[in-house]
C-alpha positions in Angstrom: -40.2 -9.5 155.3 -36.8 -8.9 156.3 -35.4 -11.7 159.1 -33.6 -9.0 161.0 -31.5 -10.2 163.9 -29.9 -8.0 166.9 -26.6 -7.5 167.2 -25.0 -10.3 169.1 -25.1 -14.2 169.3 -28.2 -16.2 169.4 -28.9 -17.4 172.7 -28.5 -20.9 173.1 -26.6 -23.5 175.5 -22.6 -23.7 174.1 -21.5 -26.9 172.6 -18.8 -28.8 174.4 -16.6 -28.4 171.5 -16.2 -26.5 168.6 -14.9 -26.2 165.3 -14.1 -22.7 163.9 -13.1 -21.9 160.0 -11.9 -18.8 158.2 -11.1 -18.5 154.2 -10.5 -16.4 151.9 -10.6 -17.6 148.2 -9.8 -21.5 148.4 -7.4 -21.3 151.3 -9.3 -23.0 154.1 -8.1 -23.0 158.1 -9.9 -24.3 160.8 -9.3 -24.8 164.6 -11.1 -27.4 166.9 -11.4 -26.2 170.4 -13.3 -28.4 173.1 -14.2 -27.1 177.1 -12.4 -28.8 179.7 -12.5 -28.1 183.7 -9.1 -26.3 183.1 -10.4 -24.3 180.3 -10.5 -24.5 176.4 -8.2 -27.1 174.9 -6.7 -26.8 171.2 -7.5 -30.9 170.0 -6.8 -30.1 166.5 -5.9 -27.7 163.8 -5.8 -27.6 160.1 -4.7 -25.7 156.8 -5.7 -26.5 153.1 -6.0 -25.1 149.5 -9.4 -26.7 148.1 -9.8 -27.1 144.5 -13.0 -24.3 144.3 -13.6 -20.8 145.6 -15.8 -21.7 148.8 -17.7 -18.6 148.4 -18.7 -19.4 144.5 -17.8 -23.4 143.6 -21.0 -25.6 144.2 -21.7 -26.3 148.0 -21.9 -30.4 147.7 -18.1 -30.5 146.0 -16.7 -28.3 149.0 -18.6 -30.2 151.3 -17.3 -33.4 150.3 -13.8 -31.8 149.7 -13.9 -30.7 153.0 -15.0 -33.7 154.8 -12.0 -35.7 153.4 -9.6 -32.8 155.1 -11.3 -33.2 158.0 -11.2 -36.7 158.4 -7.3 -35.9 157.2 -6.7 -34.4 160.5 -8.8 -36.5 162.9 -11.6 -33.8 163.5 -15.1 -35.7 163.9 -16.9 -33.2 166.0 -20.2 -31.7 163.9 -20.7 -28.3 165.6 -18.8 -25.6 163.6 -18.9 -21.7 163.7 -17.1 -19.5 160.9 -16.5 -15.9 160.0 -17.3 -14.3 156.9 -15.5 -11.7 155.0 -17.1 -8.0 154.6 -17.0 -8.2 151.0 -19.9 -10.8 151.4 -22.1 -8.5 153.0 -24.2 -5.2 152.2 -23.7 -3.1 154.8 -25.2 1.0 155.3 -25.6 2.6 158.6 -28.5 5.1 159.6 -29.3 7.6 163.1 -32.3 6.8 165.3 -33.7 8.4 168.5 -33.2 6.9 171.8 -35.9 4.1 171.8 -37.3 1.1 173.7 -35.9 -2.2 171.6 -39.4 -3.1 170.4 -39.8 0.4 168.3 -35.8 0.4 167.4 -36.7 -2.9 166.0 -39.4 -1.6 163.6 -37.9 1.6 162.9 -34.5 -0.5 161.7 -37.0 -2.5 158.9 -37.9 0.4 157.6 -34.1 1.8 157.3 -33.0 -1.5 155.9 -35.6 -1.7 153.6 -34.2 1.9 152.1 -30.5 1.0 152.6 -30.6 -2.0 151.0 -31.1 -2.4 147.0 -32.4 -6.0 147.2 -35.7 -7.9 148.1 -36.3 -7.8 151.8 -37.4 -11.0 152.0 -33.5 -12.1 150.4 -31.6 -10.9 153.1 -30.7 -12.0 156.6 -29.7 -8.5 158.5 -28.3 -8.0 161.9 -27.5 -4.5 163.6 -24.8 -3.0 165.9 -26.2 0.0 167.5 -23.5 2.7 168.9 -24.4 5.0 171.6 -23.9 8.7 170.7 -23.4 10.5 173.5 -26.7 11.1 175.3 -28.3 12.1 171.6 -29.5 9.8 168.8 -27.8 5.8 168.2 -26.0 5.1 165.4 -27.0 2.1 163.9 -24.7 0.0 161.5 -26.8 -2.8 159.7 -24.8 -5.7 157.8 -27.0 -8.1 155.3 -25.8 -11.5 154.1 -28.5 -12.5 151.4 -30.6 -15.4 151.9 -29.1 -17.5 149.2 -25.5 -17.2 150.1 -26.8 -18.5 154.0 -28.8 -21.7 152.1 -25.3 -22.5 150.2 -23.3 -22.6 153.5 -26.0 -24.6 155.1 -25.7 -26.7 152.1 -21.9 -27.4 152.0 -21.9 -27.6 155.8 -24.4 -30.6 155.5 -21.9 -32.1 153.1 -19.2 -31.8 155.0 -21.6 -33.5 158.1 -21.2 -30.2 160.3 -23.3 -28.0 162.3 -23.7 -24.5 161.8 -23.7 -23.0 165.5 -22.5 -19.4 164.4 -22.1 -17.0 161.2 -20.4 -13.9 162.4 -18.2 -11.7 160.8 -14.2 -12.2 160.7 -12.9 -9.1 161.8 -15.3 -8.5 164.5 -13.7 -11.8 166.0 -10.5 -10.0 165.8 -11.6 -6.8 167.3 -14.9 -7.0 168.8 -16.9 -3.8 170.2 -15.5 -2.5 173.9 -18.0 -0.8 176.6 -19.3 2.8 175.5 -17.0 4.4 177.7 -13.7 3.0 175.9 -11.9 4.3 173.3 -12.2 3.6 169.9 -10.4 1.9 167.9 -10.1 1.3 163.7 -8.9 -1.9 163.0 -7.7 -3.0 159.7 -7.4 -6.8 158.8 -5.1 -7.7 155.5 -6.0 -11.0 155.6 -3.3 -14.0 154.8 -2.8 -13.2 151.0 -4.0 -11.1 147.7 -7.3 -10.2 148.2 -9.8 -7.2 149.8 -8.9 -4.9 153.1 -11.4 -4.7 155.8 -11.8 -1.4 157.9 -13.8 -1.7 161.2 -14.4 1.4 163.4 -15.7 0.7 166.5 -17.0 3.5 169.0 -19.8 3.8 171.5 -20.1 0.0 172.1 -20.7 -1.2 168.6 -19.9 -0.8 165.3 -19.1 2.5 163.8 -18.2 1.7 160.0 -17.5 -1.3 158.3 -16.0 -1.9 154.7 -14.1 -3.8 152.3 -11.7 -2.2 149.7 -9.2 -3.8 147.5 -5.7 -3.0 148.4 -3.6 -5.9 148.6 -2.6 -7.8 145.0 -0.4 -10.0 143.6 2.4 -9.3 140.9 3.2 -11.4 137.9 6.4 -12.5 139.8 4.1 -14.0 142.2 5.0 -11.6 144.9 2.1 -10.0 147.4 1.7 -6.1 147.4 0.3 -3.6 149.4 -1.0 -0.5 148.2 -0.4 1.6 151.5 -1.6 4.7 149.9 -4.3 2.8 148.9 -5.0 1.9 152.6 -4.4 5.6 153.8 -7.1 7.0 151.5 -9.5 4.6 152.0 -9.5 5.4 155.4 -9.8 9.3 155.8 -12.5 8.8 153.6 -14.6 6.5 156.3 -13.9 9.1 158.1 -14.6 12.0 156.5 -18.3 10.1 156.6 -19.2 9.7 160.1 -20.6 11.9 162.5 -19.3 13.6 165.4 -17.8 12.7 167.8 -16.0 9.4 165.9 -14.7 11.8 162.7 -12.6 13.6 165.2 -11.5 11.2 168.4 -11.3 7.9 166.7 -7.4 8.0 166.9 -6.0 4.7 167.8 -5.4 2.5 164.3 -4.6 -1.4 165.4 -3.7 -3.5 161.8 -4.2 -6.9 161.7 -2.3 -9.7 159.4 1.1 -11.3 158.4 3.9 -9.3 159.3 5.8 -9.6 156.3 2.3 -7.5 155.3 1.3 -5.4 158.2 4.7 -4.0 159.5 5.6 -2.5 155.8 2.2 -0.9 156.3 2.5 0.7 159.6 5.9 1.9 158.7 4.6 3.2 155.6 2.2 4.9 157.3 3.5 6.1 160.8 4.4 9.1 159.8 1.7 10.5 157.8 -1.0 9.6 160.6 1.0 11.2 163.5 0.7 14.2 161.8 -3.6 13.5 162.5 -2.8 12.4 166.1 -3.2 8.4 165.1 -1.4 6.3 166.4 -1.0 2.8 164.6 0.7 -0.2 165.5 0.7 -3.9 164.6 -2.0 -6.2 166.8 -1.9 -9.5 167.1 -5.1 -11.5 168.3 -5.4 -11.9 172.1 -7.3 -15.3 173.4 -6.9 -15.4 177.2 -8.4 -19.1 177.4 -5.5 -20.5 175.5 -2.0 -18.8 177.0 -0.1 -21.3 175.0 -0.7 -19.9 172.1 0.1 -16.0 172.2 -1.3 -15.0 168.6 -4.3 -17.5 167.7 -5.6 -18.0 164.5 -9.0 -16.4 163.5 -10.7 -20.1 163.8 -9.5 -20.2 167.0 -10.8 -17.2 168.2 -14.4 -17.9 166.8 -14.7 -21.4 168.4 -13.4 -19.8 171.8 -16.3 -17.3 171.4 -19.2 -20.0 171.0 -17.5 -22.2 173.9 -17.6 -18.8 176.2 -21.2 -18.0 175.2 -19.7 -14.6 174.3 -21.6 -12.2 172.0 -20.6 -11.9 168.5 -20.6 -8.1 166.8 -23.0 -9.3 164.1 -24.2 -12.6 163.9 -26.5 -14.0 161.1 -27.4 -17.4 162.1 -31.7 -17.4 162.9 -32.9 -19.3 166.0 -34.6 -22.5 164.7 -35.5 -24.4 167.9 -38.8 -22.4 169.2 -39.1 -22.2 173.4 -41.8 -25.1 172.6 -39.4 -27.4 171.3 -36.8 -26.3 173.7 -39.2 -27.1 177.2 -40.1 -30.1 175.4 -36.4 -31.5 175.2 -35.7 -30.4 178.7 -38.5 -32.1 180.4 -39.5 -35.1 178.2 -36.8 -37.0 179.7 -36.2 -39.2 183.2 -38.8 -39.5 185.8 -40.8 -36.8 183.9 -41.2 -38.8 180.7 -44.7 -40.3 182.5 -46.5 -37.1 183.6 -45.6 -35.9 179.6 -46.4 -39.7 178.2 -50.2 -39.2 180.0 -50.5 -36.1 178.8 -49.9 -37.3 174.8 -52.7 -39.8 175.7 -54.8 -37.1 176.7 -54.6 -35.2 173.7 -55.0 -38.2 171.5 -58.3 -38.6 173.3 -59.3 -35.3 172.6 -58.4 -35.9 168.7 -60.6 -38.1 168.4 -63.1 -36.5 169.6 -62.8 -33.6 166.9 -62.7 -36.6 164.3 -66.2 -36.0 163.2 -65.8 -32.5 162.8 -62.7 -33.2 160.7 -64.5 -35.6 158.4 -67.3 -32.7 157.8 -64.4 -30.2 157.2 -63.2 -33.1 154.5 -66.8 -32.9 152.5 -66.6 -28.9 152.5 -63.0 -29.3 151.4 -64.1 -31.3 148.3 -66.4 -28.8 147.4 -63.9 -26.0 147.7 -61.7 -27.8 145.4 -64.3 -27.3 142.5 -64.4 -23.6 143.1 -60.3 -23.3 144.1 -58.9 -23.0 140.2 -61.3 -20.1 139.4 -60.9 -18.2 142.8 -56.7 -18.6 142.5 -56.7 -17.6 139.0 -58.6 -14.4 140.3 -56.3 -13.8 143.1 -53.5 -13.9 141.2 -54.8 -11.2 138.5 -55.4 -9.3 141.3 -51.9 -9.7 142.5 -50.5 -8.6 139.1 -52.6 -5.6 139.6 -51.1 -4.4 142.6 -47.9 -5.2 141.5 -47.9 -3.4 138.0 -50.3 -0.5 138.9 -47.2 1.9 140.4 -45.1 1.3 137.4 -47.7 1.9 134.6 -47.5 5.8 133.2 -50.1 7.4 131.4 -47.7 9.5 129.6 -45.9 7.9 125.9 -42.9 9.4 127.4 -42.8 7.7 130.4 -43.8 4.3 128.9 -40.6 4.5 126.6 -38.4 5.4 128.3 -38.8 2.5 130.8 -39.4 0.0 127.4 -35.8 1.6 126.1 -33.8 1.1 130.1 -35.8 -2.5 130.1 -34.4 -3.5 126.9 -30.3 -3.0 128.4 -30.8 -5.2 131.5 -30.0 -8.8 130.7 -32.7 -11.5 130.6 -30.5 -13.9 132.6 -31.3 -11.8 135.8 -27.9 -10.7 136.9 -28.7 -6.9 136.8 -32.2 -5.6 138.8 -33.3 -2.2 138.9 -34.9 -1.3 142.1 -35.7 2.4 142.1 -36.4 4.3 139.1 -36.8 8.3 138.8 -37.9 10.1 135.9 -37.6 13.8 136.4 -39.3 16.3 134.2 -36.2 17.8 132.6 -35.5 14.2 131.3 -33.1 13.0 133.5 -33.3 9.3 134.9 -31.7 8.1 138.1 -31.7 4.0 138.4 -30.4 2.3 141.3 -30.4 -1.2 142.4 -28.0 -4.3 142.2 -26.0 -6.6 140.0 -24.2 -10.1 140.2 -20.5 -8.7 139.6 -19.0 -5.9 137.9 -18.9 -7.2 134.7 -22.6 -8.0 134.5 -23.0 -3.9 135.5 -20.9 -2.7 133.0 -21.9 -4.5 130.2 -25.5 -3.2 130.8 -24.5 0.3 131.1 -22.5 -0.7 127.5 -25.6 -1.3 126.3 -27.9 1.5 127.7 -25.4 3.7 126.4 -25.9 2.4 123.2 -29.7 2.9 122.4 -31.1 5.5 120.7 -32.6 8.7 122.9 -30.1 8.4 126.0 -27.2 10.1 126.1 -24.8 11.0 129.5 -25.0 7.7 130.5 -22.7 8.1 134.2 -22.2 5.7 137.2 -22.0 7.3 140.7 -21.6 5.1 143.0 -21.4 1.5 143.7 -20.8 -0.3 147.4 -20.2 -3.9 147.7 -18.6 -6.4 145.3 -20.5 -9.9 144.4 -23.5 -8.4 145.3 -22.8 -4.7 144.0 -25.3 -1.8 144.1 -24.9 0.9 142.0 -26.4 4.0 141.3 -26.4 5.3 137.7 -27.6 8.3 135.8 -28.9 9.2 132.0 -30.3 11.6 130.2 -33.2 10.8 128.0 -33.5 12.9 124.4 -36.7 11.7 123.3 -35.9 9.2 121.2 -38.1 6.3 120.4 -38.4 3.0 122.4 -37.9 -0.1 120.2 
């Protein structure tokens, strides 16, 4: 099952003090903020270069790597927030009907579970949902797989912090206004070589959301900018929406270093007056700290979490239930006795299921004799279910998926997810891979075999993951 999340921050009481952090390769910042009766209060900031990429280097190196900046620059609270970059995250966007939240809820499963070319269970998904004049929603869902949350979890234990909030970074930059307001397209360049994000936000949520690569760095060392880049990039997002946001979308707000963003918008003044855009540098806003007229990304996250404010898409699960939550309000103070008597009462009413317990014990040990059989069953039966679909009763079919099984690597890195063979011998495969290289050496080898031929990729969305989408043509040729 998919843990699917609404858009917007968990609810939850806001710490006294926070730590945000942003990266982007090994480049680290972070930005303590704590609450004070005259508002937030910057106690401590901080920059470093750590020796691994945080998003691929193992979680207990960075963690301990981490903890010794920390304690560099006198930070020693636990509860942190960060922002991720797009490029993490699998992202597709679907229409729905007007509907109550508990059907929108299990109508967006089922869209995930065809937008995304992964295990459902793998993948922690939240939503922004855009309202479309007074027709269908828009729905923009974002999923950060499982195993990429567990590793920040991990390096955040490490490091002996708190995860409070995993939101996105340029939706801390430019979050969602009211329906009525304009929209907006915001473009973040980050702080150095790396991916471009595009946000589109409309309708009071999220209207688009990618990463593309566009800014590099030359062998002289120098950063570069491929504005052209930029500017195709984004008239295709928007060749791709829907009415009205294709056509009234018009305000373009870029977001990064100047020595980066202000070559951009020059670059690119002209060309989208032409449209009607009008694009200008933006620098972030935080109200709560006036001092400091363009915060840093870290800073705006730990402002959010101190304000209770909503984040666009947040991907941290609720783990304390409402039992556990009554139970730490009200087992303290003068209320400690009524809950004390009430433990003793349901200690005496334990005991008085002990007998039962110790007859369940006997029937217990007799099931054990009978368990190995009855699992071994079960999971025959399990293998049956799985495997019936994909068996064929046709030669053709069978080698065909022997010959495509052969050109995916044992090591896992490449998984197939949907498979079509059509009867004039075409086969379309989608699913996901690791990284590019993984993908292409696969296709290197599919192309290879004997009996396919027109071997062609069209399309792929997302970096490390990456789906794809590939076609071939089978000949007849026989599986070996």
């Amino acid at each position: 099952m998919i843990h699917f999340l609404k858009s917007g921050s968990r609810p939850r009481k806001a710490p006294q003090a926070v730590l945000g952090l942003s990266w982007e390769g090994r480049r680290i910042e972070g930005t303590l903020l704590r609450r004070t009766p005259a508002g937030l209060q910057k106690v401590a900031e901080f920059q470093a270069e750590l020796s691994v990429e945080l998003d691929s280097g193992d979680p207990e190196t960075i963690g301990k790597e981490l903890r010794a900046r920390l304690d560099q620059a006198g930070i020693r609270e636990r509860a942190c927030a960060v922002a991720l970059s797009v490029s993490s995250l699998l992202v597709t966007q679907t229409e729905i009907p007007p509907l109550a939240d508990a059907d929108a809820h299990g109508l967006l499963q089922l869209e995930a579970e065809k937008g995304f070319h992964a295990d459902a269970s793998s993948l922690q998904v939240a939503y922004s949902r855009c309202v479309r004049g007074e027709g269908n929603h828009w729905v923009t869902l974002a999923a950060l797989p499982q195993a990429r949350l567990a590793s920040l979890e991990r390096w955040m234990r490490a490091a002996r912090l708190r995860l409070v909030s995993v939101s996105s970074g340029i939706g801390e930059l430019q979050p969602p206004a009211e329906p009525s307001s304009e929209g907006v397209i915001a473009l973040s360049l980050g702080s150095g070589p790396g991916p471009v994000t595009l946000q589109i936000s409309a309708g009071g949520g999220i209207v688009a959301l990618r990463s593309f690569e566009g800014i590099t760095e030359a062998p002289s060392g120098q950063t570069l900018l491929d504005a052209d880049g930029v500017a195709r990039e984004l008239r295709i997002t928007l060749g791709q929406l829907p009415e009205p946001w294709n056509t009234s979308v018009r305000a373009v707000h870029v977001f990064g270093p100047r020595s980066l963003a202000e070559p951009l918008v020059e670059h690119l003044s002209a060309r989208l007056a032409v449209a009607g855009f009008r694009i200008r540098t933006q620098a972030p806003e935080l109200q709560a700290l006036p001092q400091q007229p363009a915060p840093a990304l870290s800073a705006l996250i730990a402002a959010r979490v101190l304000g209770s404010g909503v984040a666009s898409l947040e991907f941290l699960p609720p783990k304390p239930s409402v039992v556990q939550q009554f139970l730490a309000r009200h087992a303290q103070g003068p209320r400690r006795t009524v809950w004390t008597a009430v433990g003793a009462v349901t200690a005496v009413v334990g005991l008085a299921f002990l007998v039962q317990q110790v007859q369940l014990s006997l029937l217990e040990s007799r099931w054990s004799a009978l368990s190995g059989k009855v699992r071994e069953l079960e999971r025959i039966q399990q293998d049956l279910r799985q495997f019936r679909p994909w068996t064929s009763d046709a030669a053709r079919g069978l080698a065909i998926l022997e010959t495509l099984s052969s050109a995916f690597p044992e090591n896992g890195s490449v998984t197939a997810k949907v498979i079509e063979i059509r009867e004039s011998g075409e086969v379309v495969c989608s699913g996901t891979a690791t990284d590019s290289p993984a993908f292409l050496s696969m296709t290197a080898r599919l192309s290879a075999l004997p009996g396919v031929s027109k071997v062609h990729h069209d399309q792929s969305r997302g970096a490390s993951p990456m789906q794809f989408n590939l076609t071939f043509v089978w000949n007849g040729g026989m599986a070996r």
